[in-house]
N, C-alpha and C positions, 0 to 999 in steps of 0.2 A: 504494500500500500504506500503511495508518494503522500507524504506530507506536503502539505503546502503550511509555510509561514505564516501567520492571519497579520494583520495591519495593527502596530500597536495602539491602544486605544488614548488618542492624545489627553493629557494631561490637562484639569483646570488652569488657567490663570491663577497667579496667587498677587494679590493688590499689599506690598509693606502698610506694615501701622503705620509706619512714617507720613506714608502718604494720606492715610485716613487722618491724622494729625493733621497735616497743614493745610488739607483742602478747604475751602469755601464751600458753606451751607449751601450756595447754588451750584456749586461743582459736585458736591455730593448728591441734591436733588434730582440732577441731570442724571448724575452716574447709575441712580436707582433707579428711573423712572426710562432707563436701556432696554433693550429685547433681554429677555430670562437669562442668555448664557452672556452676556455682557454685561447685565447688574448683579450677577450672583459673586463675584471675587471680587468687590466693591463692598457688597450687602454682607458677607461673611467675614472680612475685616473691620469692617465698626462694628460688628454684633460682639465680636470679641473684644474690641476695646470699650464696650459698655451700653452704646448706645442705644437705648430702649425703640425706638423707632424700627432701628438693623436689626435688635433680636425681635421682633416678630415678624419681620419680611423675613429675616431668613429663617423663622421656625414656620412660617405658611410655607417656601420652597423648601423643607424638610419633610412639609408634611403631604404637600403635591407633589413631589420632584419632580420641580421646575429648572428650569434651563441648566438642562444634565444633572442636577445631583441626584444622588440616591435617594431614594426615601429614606427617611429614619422619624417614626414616627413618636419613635420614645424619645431622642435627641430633640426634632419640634416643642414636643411639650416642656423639654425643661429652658430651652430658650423661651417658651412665654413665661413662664414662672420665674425667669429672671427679668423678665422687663414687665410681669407684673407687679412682684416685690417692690419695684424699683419706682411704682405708682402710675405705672403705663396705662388707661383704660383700653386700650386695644391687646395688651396682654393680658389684661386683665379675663376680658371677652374668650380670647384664644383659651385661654387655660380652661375657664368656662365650659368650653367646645369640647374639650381633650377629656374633660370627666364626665361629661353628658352623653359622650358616645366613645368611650373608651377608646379614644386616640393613645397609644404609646404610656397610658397609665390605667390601672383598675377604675371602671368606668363607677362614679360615685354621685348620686343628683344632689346631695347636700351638698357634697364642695364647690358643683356646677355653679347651684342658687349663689353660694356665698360669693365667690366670684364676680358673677352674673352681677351680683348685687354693686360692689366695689365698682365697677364699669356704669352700672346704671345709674348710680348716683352720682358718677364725675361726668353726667351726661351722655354718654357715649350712646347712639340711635343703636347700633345694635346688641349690645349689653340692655337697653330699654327692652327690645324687641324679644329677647331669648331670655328675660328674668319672667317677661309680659308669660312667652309662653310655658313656663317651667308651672305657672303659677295656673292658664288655665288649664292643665293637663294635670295639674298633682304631684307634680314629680320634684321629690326633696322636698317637698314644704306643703303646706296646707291646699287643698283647691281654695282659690278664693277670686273670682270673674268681675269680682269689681276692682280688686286689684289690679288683673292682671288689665282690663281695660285701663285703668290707668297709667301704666307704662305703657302699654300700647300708642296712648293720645299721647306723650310724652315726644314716642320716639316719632310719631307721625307729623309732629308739630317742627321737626326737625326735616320734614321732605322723606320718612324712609318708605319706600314705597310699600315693604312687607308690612309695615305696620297700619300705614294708608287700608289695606286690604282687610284687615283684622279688626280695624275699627269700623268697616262697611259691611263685615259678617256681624259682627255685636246690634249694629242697628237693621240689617238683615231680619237676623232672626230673634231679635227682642229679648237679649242678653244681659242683666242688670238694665238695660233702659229700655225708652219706650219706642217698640215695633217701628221701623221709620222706613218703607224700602225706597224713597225719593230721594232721602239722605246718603242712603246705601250706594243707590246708583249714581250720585255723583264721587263718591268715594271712589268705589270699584274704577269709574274713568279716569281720576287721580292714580291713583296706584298702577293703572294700566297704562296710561301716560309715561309713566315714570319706569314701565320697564318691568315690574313682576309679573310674571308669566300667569301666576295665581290669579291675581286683579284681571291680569286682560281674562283668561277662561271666565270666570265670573260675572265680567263687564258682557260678556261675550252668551252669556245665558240669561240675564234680563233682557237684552237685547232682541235674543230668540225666540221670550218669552211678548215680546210688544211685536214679533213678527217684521222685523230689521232683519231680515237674511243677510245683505251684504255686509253692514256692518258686524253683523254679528261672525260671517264667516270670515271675516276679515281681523276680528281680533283671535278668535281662536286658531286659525292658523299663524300671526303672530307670537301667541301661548306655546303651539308645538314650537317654535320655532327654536324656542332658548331652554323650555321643562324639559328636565331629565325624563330616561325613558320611561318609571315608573310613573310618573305624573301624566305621560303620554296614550300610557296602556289606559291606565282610568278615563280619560278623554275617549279614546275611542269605545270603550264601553261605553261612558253613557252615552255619546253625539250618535253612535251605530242603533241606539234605542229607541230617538227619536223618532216620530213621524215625518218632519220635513228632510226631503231628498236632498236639499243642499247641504243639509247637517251631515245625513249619512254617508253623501261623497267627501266631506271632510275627514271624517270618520276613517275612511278606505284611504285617503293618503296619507293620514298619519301611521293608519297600523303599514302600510308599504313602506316608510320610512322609520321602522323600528329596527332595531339590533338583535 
């Protein structure tokens, strides 16, 4: 049998502290805000020289492996927990994430909440958002729907489109308040607006429901466009259920575009 040589697998860039030292906040903004395999040996040099902003970019590309690195998804979690310590509300968040769904550590909803909590109160829209939903699921802490509506308005008052969404399901379905689907429907277009794929389906089924075919098929093929494929299948379930043919051809191009 002839061997063949394979091609060595080239080596990261390695960026000196030195240089993370002396660089300008816009030279660093720049150097992060590069395609994945050109901000990662920039992003993993100030993570290590402390900088709480670096350790959570480079514990999200720890924990996506982004621009070549490997996963490590227990390595991720302990850079948020360094740049939460450190009072980061977006480490904060991350570490939140890590024990809510057992990223790289024993998945735990009390430490999630507590976390969750430290983020949502130095404001952060998605610390607001994942405390919102810890709270109306039950998970680590009491159910309690008017709380969690509350963080919800919190984080929605901030532009976050997920929570935009969750406050137009509360008044949807007359959740702690009173029954409102006008209010609803202008929500759902907000958040849909804004790019949650959740908001546009939703936007996308009042719409179906006043007998707006186009726009309505018009947002829900947006929804497919960005929902993972789990969110996709449920889609075609229900659109496939409907009585209007528009909906059901919808339905037929997203299940043809599944994995």
């Amino acid at each position: 049998m002839i061997r063949r040589n394979r091609p060595a697998r080239p080596q990261r860039r390695t960026i000196p502290l030195s240089t993370i030292q002396q660089a300008s906040p816009e030279t660093l903004a720049a150097a992060f805000a590069a395609p994945p395999e050109e901000a990662a040996p920039w992003i993993e040099a100030a993570a290590m020289l402390g900088q709480a902003r670096a350790q959570v970019l480079w514990g999200q590309y720890l924990l996506d492996a982004l621009g070549g690195v490997a996963r490590d998804q227990a390595a991720a979690a302990e850079w948020f927990r360094s740049a939460a310590r450190a009072g980061d509300a977006a480490g904060m968040n991350m570490l939140g994430r890590c024990y809510e769904n057992g990223w790289g550590i024993a998945a735990d909803y009390a430490e999630a909440v507590r976390w969750f909590r430290g983020a949502a109160e130095a404001g952060f829209d998605w610390g607001q958002y994942n405390l919102a939903n810890m709270y109306l699921r039950g998970d680590g802490i009491a159910e309690d729907r008017a709380e969690a509506l509350r963080w919800y308005h919190a984080a929605a008052a901030q532009g976050h489109a997920k929570s935009i969404n969750m406050v137009a399901r509360f008044y949807e379905e007359g959740w702690v308040v009173a029954r409102d689907p006008a209010r609803a429907a202008l929500l759902y277009a907000a958040s849909a607006e804004r790019g949650d794929f959740r908001g546009q389906f939703n936007l996308g089924v009042l719409l179906a429901d006043r007998g707006e075919m186009d726009e309505a098929t018009r947002w829900f093929r947006e929804a497919a466009r960005t929902a993972h494929d789990d969110f996709r299948r449920g889609m075609v379930e229900r659109l496939a259920a409907r009585p209007e043919p528009a909906l059901r051809q919808v339905a037929a191009e997203i299940a043809a575009g599944l994995t």
